[in-house]
N, C-alpha and C positions, 0 to 999 in steps of 0.2 A: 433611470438614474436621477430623475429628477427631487430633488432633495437630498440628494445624497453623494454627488459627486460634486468636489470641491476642486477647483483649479487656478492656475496661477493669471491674472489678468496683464498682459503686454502693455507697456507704454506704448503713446500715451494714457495716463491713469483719465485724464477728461474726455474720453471720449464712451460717449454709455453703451453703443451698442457697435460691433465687430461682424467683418463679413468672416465666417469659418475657416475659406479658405484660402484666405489673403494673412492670417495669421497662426503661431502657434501655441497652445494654450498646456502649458504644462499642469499633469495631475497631481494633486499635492494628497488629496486623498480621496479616497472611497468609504462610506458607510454603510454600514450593514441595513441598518435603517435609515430614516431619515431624518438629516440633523439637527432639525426644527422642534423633534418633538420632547417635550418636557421631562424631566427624571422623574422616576414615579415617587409619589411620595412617602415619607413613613408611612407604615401600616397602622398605624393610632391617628392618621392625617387623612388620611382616602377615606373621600365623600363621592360618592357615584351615585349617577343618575342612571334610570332604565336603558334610556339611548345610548352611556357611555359602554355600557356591555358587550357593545356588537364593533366596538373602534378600539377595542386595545392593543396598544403599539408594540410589536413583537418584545422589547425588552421586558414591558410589562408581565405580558402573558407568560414568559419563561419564571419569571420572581414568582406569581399567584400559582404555578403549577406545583411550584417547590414548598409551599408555604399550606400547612393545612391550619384549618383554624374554628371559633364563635364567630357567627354574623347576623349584624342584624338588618334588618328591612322596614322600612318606614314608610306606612302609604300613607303621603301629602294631601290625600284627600281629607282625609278624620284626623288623623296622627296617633292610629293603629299599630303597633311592631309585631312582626315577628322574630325571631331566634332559631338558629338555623345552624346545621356543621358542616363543614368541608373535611373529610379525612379518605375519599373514595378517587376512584380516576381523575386522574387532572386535577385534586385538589381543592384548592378553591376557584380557579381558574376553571378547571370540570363543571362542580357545579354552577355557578355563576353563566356559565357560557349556556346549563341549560335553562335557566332563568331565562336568558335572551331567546332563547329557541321559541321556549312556550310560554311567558310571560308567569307563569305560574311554578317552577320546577314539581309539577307536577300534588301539589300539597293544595288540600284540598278546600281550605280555608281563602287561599288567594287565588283560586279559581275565580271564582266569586267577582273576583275584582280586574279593574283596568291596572293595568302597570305601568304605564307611562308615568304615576306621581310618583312610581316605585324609589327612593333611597336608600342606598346602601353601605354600612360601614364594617368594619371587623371590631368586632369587640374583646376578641383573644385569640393570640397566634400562638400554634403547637408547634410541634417537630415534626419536623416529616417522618420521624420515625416513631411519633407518637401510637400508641394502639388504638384502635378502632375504638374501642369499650370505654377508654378513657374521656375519651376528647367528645363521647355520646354524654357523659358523666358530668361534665363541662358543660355541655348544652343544655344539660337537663337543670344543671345548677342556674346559668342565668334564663331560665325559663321562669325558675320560680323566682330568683331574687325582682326581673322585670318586672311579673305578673303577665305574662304575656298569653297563658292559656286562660285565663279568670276573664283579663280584658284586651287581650288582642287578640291576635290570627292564629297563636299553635294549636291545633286540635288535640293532639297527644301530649 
């Protein structure tokens, strides 16, 4: 419960710390998470780092699984991008989570590389009931408006 369970503090208010069972501490609330953690932000707003992939806060990861989209990836090392879609299981949130698994989601160009400088942002958010062919159409489009196969990471 910790972070997440909120309760009423007994007079007196000066005093910082309470034996449990000398007092009673009414529950004002319960979170489903923890209430510390930050609202996610616009999807034009979210800047993610490689490490932040493997700490998303349940609110989070329900928003990314709903949301299919363009993304892109920026390795810190050079300042290489690739271009990339979420429109499959789990969305963006799917792919993304397998970014974190293999540092590479499997594409063959960032094999090649460490992922730790990995950045990541959305570059266009679809519908979730966007069609597969479309939002590949989207991809392909800001492939070439980037240049990202000429001079960075897309191979195809």
């Amino acid at each position: 419960m910790e972070k997440k369970l909120v309760v009423n503090w007994p007079p007196p208010e000066i005093a910082w710390s309470r034996w449990a069972g000398q007092n009673e501490f009414a529950v004002k609330a319960i979170f489903e998470e923890n209430a510390l953690v930050e609202a996610m932000p616009r999807w034009n707003e979210l800047f993610l780092g490689w490490d932040d992939l493997r700490n998303f806060p349940r609110s989070w990861v329900e928003k990314l699984e709903g949301w299919r989209g363009i993304y892109f990836i920026l390795d810190g090392a050079d300042g290489k991008g690739y271009v990339g879609s979420a429109c499959g299981e789990g969305n963006l949130y799917g792919r993304w989570s397998n970014y974190a698994s293999s540092g590479s989601g499997g594409n063959k160009l960032l094999r090649e590389r460490s992922p730790k400088k990995f950045r990541l942002s959305i570059l266009e958010l679809c519908s979730p009931s966007e069609k597969q062919e479309s939002v590949v159409q989207l991809e392909n489009n800001r492939k070439d408006r980037l240049h990202t196969r000429e001079f960075g990471l897309n191979a195809n």
